[in-house]
Structures are given as structure tokens and as C-alpha cells.
VOVOGU-333018 format. One line per 10 residues: number of its first residue (from 1); their letters; for each residue x, y, z of C-alpha. Coordinates in Angstrom, 1 decimal, padded with zeros to 4 digits. Layout:
NUM = a = X:Y:Z; ...
***
This chain:
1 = xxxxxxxxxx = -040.3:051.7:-032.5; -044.1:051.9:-031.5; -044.6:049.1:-034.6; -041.3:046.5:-032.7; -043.3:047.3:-029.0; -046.6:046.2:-030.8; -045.1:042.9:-032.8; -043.7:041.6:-029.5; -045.5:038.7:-027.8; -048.4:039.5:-025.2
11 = xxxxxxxxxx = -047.6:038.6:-021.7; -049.5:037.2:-019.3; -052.1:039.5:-017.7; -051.1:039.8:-013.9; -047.5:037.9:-014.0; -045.7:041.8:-014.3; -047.8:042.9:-011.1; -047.2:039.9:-008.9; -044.9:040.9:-005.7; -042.1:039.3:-005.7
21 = xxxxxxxxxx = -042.7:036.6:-002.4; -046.2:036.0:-004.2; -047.5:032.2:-003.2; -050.1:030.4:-005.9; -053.1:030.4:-003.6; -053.3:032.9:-001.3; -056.5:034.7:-000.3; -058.5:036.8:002.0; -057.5:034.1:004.8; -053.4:034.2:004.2
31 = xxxxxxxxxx = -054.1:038.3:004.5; -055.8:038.1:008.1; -053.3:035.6:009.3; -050.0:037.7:008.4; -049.8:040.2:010.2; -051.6:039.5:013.6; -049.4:036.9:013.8; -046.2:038.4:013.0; -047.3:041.0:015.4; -047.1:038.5:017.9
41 = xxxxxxxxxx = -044.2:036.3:017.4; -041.8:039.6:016.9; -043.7:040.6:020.5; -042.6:037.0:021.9; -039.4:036.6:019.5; -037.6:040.0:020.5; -037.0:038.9:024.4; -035.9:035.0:023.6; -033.4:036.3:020.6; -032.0:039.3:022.7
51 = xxxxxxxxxx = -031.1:036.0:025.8; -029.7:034.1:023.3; -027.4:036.5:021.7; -026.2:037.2:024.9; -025.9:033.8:025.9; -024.0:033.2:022.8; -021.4:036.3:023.6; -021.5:034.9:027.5; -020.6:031.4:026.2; -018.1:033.0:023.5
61 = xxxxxxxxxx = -016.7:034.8:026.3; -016.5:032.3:028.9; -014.8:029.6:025.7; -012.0:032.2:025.3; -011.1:033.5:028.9; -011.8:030.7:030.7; -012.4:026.8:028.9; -009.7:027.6:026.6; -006.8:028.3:029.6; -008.1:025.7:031.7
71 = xxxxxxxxxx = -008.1:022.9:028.6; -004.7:024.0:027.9; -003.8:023.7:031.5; -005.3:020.4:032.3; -003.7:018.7:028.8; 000.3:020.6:030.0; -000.6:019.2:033.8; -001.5:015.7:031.8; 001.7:015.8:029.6; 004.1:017.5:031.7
81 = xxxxxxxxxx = 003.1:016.1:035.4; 000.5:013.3:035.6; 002.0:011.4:032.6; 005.3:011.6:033.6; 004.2:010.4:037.5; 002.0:007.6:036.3; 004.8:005.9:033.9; 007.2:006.3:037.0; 004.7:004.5:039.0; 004.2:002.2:036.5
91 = xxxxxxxxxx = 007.4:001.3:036.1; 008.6:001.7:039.6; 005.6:-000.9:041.0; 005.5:-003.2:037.7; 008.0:-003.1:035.4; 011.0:-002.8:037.4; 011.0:-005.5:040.5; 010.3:-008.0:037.8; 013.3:-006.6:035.5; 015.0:-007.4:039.4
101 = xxxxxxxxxx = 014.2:-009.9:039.7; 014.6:-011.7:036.2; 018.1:-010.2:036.0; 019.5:-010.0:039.3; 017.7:-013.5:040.5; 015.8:-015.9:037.8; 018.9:-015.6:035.8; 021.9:-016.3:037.7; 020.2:-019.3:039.4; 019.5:-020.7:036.5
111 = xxxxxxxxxx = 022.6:-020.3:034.5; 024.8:-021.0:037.8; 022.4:-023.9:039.1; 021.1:-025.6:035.9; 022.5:-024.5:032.5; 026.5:-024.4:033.5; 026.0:-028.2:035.3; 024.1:-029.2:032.4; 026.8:-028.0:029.7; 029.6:-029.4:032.2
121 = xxxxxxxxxx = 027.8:-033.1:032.0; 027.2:-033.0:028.5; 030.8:-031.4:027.5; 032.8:-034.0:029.8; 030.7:-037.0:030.3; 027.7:-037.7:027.8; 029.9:-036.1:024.7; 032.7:-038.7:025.5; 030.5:-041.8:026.1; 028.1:-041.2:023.3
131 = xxxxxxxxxx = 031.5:-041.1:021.0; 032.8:-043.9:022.6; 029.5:-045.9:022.2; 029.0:-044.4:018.8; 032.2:-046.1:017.4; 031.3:-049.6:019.1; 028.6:-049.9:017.9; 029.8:-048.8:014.4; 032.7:-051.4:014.4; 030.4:-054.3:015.7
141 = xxxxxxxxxx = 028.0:-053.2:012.7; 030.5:-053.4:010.1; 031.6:-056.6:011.8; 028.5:-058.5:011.4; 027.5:-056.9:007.9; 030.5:-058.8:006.9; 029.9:-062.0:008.3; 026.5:-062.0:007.0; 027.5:-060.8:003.7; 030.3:-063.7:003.2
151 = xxxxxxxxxx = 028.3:-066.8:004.7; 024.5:-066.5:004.1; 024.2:-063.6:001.3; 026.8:-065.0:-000.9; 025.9:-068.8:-001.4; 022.3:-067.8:-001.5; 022.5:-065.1:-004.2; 024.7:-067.5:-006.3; 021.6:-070.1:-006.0; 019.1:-067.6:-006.6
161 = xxxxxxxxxx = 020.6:-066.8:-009.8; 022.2:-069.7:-011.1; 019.3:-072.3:-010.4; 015.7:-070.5:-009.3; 015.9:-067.7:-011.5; 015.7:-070.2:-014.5; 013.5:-072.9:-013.2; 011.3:-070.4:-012.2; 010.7:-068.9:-015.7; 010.2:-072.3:-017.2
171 = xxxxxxxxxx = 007.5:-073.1:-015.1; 005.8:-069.4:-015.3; 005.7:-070.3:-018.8; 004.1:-073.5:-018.4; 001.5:-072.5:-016.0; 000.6:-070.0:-018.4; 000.2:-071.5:-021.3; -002.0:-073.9:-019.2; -004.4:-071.1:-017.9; -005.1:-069.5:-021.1
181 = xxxxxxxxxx = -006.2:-072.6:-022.5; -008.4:-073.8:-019.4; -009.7:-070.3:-018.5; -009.5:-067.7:-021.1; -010.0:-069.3:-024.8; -012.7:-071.6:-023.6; -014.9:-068.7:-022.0; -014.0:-066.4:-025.5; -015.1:-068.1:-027.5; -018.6:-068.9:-026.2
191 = xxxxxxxxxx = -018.5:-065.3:-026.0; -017.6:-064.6:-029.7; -019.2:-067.0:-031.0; -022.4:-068.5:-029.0; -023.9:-065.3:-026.9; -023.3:-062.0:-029.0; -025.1:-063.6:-031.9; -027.7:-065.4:-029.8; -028.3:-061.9:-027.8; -027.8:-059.3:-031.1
201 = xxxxxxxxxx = -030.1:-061.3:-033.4; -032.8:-063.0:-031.0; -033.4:-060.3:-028.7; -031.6:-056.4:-029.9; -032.9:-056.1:-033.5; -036.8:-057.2:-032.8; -036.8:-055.1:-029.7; -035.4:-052.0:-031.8; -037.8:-053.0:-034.7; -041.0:-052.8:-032.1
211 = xxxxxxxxxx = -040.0:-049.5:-030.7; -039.1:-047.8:-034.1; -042.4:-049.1:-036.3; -044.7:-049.4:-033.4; -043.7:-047.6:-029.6; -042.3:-043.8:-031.7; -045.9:-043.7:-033.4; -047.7:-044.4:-030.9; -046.4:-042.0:-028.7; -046.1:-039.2:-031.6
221 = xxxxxxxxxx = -049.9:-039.2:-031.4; -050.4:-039.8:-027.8; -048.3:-036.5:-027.2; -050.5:-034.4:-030.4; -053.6:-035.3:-028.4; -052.7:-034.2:-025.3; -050.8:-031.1:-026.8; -054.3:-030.5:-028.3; -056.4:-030.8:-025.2; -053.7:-028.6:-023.4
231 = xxxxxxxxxx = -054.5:-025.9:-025.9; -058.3:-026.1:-025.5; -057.8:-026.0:-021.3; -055.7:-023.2:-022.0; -058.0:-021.0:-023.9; -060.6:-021.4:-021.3; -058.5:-020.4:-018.4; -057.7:-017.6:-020.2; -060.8:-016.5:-021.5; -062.5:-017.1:-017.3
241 = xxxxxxxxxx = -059.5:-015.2:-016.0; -060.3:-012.3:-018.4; -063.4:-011.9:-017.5; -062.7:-012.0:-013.8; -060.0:-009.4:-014.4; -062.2:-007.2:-015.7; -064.8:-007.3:-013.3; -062.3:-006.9:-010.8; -061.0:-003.9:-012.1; -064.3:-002.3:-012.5
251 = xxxxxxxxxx = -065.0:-002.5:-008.9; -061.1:-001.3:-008.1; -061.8:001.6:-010.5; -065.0:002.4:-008.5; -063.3:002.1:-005.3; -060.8:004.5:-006.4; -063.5:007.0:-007.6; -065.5:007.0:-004.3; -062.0:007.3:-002.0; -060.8:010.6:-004.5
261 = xxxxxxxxxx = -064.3:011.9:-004.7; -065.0:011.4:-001.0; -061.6:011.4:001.0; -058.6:012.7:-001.1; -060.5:015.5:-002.6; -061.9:017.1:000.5; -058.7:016.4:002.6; -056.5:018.3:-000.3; -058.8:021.2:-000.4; -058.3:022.0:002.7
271 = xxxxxxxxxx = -054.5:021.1:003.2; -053.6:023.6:000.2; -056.5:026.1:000.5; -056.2:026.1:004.8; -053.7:024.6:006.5; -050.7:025.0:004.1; -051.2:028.8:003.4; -051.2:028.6:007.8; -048.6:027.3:008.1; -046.1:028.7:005.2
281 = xxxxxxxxxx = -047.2:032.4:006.9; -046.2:031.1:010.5; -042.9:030.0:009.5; -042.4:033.0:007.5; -043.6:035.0:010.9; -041.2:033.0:012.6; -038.2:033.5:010.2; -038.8:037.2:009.9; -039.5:037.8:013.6; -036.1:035.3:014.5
291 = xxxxxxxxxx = -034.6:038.3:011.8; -035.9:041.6:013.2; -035.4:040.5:016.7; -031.9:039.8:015.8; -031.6:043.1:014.5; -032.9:044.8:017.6; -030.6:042.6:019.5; -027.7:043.6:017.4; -028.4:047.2:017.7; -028.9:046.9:021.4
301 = xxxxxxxxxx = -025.5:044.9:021.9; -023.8:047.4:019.7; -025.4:050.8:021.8; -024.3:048.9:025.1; -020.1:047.9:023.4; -020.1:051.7:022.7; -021.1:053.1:025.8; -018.7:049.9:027.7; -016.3:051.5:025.5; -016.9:055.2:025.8
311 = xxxxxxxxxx = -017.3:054.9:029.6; -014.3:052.2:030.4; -012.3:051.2:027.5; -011.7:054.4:026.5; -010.0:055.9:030.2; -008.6:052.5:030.3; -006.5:052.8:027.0; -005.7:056.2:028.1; -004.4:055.3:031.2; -002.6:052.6:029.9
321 = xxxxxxxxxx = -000.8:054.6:027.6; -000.3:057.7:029.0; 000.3:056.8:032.8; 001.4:052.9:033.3; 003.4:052.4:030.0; 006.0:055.6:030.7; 006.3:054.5:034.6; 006.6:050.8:033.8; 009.2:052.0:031.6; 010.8:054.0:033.9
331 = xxxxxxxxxx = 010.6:050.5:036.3; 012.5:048.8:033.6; 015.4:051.1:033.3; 016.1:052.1:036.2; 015.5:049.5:038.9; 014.2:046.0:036.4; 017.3:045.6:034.0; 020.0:046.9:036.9; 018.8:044.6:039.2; 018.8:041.7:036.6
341 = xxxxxxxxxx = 022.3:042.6:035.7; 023.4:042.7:039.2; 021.9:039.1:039.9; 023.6:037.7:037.0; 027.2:038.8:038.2; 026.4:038.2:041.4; 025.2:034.4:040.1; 028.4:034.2:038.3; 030.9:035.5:041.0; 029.0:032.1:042.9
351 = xxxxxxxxxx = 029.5:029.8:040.0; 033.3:031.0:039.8; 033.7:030.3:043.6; 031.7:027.4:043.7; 033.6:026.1:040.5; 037.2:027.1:042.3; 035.9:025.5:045.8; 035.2:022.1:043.8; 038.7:022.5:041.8; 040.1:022.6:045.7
361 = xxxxxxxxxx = 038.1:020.4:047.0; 039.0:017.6:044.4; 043.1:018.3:044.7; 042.8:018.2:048.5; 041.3:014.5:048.2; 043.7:013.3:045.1; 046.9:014.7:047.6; 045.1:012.6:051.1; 044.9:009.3:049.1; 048.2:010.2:047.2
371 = xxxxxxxxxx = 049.6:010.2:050.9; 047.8:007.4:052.2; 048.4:004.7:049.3; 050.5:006.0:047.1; 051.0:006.8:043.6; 052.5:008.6:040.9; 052.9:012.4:041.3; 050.6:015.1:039.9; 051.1:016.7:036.9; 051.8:020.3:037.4
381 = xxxxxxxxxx = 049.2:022.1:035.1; 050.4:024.0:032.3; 049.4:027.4:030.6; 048.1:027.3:027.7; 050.6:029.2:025.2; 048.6:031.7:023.5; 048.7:031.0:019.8; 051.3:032.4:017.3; 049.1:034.6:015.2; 050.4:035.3:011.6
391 = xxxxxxxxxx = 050.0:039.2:010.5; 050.4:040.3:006.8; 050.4:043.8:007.6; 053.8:044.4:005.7; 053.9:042.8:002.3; 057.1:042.1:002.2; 058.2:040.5:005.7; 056.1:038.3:007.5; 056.1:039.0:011.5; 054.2:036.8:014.3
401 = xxxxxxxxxx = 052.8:038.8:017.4; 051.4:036.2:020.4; 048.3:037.0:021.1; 047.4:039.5:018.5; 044.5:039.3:016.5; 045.4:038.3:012.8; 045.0:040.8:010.1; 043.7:041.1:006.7; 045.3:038.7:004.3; 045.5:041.2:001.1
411 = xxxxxx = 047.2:040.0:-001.8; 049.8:042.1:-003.4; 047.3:042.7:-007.0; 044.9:043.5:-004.7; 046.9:046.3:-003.1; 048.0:047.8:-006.3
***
């Protein structure tokens, strides 16, 4: 075993004894700051956390007893009262003198006043007249089509076909013949014959001839030459802006050096050896006091619930229970739930009465106009005849009873 613990791989020296919140960097500096200054933000901390936590219960408090009814209130006064009103309102000042108005005025003057006259006129008078005029006019039509058709279209369709037509193709023919051989041949010829060779052999094939054994050389080495003194320019350039590159990088690489050596290197010392050791043991001070003071505030709120409930809660719940549940009981039995029971015969005694006074009330007024005008007489009101109710008590005779309450129906397997 001592051999295996000795053939293992050495660790670090000093990463087994670093604590376990251990920051890369701290020194003598981070070690003066901590503590002083937790000292004194837990000394500043433990008042502010100890009024917020009991603003937080206050606000809890006040949310559950008090924001929470009232909300509920105000959106049941909105739905059951102020929405309700307002659509009545609405409707009472905008929707319904214009539904009025529209129904009980717009439209019977203009259905009575416009669109029955209207439909009158054009049912009895402009129906009739347009017929009338319609046939008239459709007789006088056919009338003259036939006229037309037997005197003028007749005698000149026969002389349209039987002379013009072929007269008319004779002479297309002539004229025809005559313009192709004024007009057409004449000018094709010169053109087949006099200008494509003239233009093809006097002017085409030396033009092509020039520009294939003379203008393509030419220009072959015109473009090599200047291809070549692109190349040459090119390399030049190249070669200047090389050398300019460098330089200019030489002085940005110097640059650089003096800004890290002078600036960056100074400014980052001091931000990771000063101010960021600082100010990572502040906001721990600050996290840890915000922690312990709410701790002490904790303890404090918990010490204060039990005495509350010790000193109030407790005689309260005993009270409650021992005293005001047994008497509110006692309440219930013997004066609540007789008095309820009371008030609901007494309330239906008065709908009885009130239901007989009507039933009165109503034959009183169908005898006075019976008497005064007349009519047939009334119908004499009939009990109702209480069901014949079927018993199969016996099994072997069947019996009706009125108004007894059936019995079983047992068949006889079941009965043995």
C-alpha cells in the first residue's frame, strides 16, 4: 500500500491547502480590507434589511387584507353595476331613439309615402305602357325588316353575285399580273442579279481579307505589348507598396509597444492587483452582510410571531373554542334555525294567501266583464282524480287501490 501511495502522481504544492472561496491574487491588501469593511456594512446593513423585511410582510399584509378585497370589489361593482348601468345608458341615449325612430318613423314614411306609390305606378301604369310600346315597336320592326329585305336586299344581293362577284375577280387578276411585272420582277432581279454580286465581290471579301491578314495581327501584337508593359507597372506597384507596408507596420508595431509598455500595463496592474481585489471583497461584504442581516431579521420577526402568538393568538384560539363556538351554537339551535323556520312558514302562509287573493281577484274580474259583455260560461273546475295505482301484492289477483302507493312488482320465480 505504502509502494501504490508512492507511485501516484505528485500534486501541486499548495492546491490541497487553498480555502475553498480562495481568489488568484489576493494579498496583504484584500486581508486589511475584509473585515473592517464587513464590520461596517453588517453595522449599516442590519437596520435597512430588518425595514425591508418588515416592509415586505406590511406590504404582504396589506396585498392580502386589503388590495386583494378591494380589487375584487371594484372588478364585481364593474361587472355587476357600472357595466350593466353604462350599456343601459348607452342604449337608452344612443341606440334606442334611433331604433325609434328608424322603425316607428323613417320606415313607414318611406314605404307608405314613396315605395308603395312607386310600385303602384310601375305595376298599373309604366308595366302596361312599356308592353304596349314594346309590341309596337316590335311589329313596326318586323314590318320594315320585310320591306327592306324584299325591295332593296334582294335585287341587290342577286347583282352582287351574279354580275360583280365575277367581274371583280377577272380584273383582280389582271391588275395583278400587271403589278408583279411593273413592280416586283423588275426590282428582283437588279437585286439578284446586279447588287449582291456587285456588293459581295467588290466590297465583303477585300474588306474581310484586310481584317483577317492585316487588322487581327496587328492588334495580336498591339494587345502583347501592352499586356507586357502592364506586367512591368505591376511589379513596381507591388514591390513600392511592399516596402511602404512594411515600414508602416514597423511604426504600428512600435506604437503598440510604447501604449502596452506605458498605458495598458500600468493600468492592468493596478485594476487586478487594486481595484478588483476592492471591489470583489465589497460586494462579497455586501452579499454576506445583505445574508446575516437577514438572518437577524428573521430571528427577530420569528421571536416577535411567538410572543404575538403566545400573548394574543393563543387566548384568542382559546376563547374561540371554548367560549364563542359552544354559545354560537347554542344561538343556532335554539333561537337561529327556529326563527328561520318560522319565517319560512310564515313566508309561505303569505304566498298561499297572496296566490288565493290573485286566484279571487282574477275570477271576480272574468265574472264583471262576463256580465257586462257577455260570453260563454265558466268552466267549473274539476278535481283531479287521483290515479289508479296497480298493486301486485297478491300473485294471483290483481287489485287497484286510488291513491295508494304501488308496490313491489316481484315476479313469481323470484318469489319461489
Amino acid at each position: 500500500m505504502a509502494d501504490m501511495e508512492f507511485e501516484k502522481s505528485p500534486q501541486t504544492y499548495g492546491s490541497h491547502q487553498a480555502p475553498a472561496h480562495y481568489q488568484p491574487g489576493e494579498g496583504c491588501l484584500t486581508i486589511v480590507v475584509r473585515v473592517p469593511v464587513r464590520i461596517v456594512v453588517l453595522v449599516v446593513f442590519v437596520p435597512v434589511r430588518m425595514v425591508w423585511d418588515l416592509l415586505v410582510v406590511c406590504g404582504r399584509a396589506v396585498d392580502r387584507v386589503l388590495l386583494r378585497p378591494l380589487g375584487r370589489a371594484l372588478v364585481w361593482f364593474y361587472e355587476s353595476v357600472l357595466a350593466p348601468a353604462a350599456l343601459f345608458v348607452g342604449k337608452a341615449l344612443f341606440v334606442r331613439p334611433w331604433v325609434a325612430l328608424w322603425r316607428y318613423v323613417v320606415v313607414p314614411v318611406v314605404t307608405y309615402g314613396l315605395v308603395v306609390p312607386v310600385v303602384w305606378i310601375y305595376r298599373q301604369l309604366l308595366t302596361p305602357l312599356g308592353h304596349g310600346i314594346a309590341w309596337l315597336l316590335t311589329a313596326l320592326g318586323h314590318g320594315i325588316g320585310w320591306l327592306v329585305e324584299n325591295l332593296l336586299f334582294g335585287p341587290a344581293r342577286w347583282i352582287y353575285r351574279r354580275l360583280l362577284t365575277p367581274v371583280g375577280h377577272g380584273i383582280a387578276a389582271v391588275l395583278g399580273w400587271l403589278g408583279m411585272a411593273l413592280f416586283v420582277w423588275p426590282w428582283v432581279a437588279l437585286w439578284r442579279y446586279v447588287v449582291v454580286p456587285v456588293v459581295t465581290y467588290g466590297l465583303v471579301l477585300p474588306v474581310v481579307w484586310i481584317y483577317r491578314q492585316l487588322l487581327t495581327p496587328l492588334g495580336h501584337g498591339i494587345a502583347w505589348l501592352l499586356t507586357a508593359l502592364g506586367h512591368g507597372i505591376g511589379w513596381l506597384l507591388t514591390v513600392i507598396g511592399r516596402g511602404i507596408a512594411a515600414v508602416g507596420l514597423g511604426v504600428w508595431a512600435a506604437v503598440v509597444w510604447l501604449v502596452v509598455t506605458l498605458l495598458v500595463t500600468p493600468v492592468s496592474w493596478v485594476y487586478r492587483h487594486i481595484l478588483a481585489p476592492v471591489g470583489r471583497e465589497i460586494a462579497d461584504a455586501f452579499a454576506v452582510a445583505w445574508r446575516i442581516a437577514g438572518y437577524i431579521s428573521h430571528a427577530v420577526g420569528r421571536a416577535l410571531k411567538w410572543l404575538a402568538w403566545n400573548l394574543v393568538g393563543r387566548p384568542v384560539r382559546w376563547f374561540y373554542q371554548v367560549v364563542a363556538t359552544p354559545v354560537g351554537h347554542a344561538v343556532r339551535d335554539a333561537v337561529w334555525r327556529p326563527a328561520k323556520k318560522a319565517a319560512v312558514e310564515a313566508g309561505r302562509a303569505a304566498r298561499a294567501a297572496l296566490r288565493s287573493a290573485r286566484e279571487t281577484v282574477r275570477q271576480a274580474r272574468q265574472e264583471a266583464w262576463r256580465a257586462l259583455v257577455g260570453g260563454p260560461p265558466a268552466s267549473t273546475p274539476v278535481e283531479p282524480v287521483a290515479r289508479q295505482t296497480r298493486r301486485l301484492g297478491d300473485t294471483q289477483q290483481t287489485q287497484t287501490v286510488p291513491g295508494a302507493a304501488a308496490g313491489p312488482e316481484i315476479s313469481l320465480h323470484k318469489q319461489g
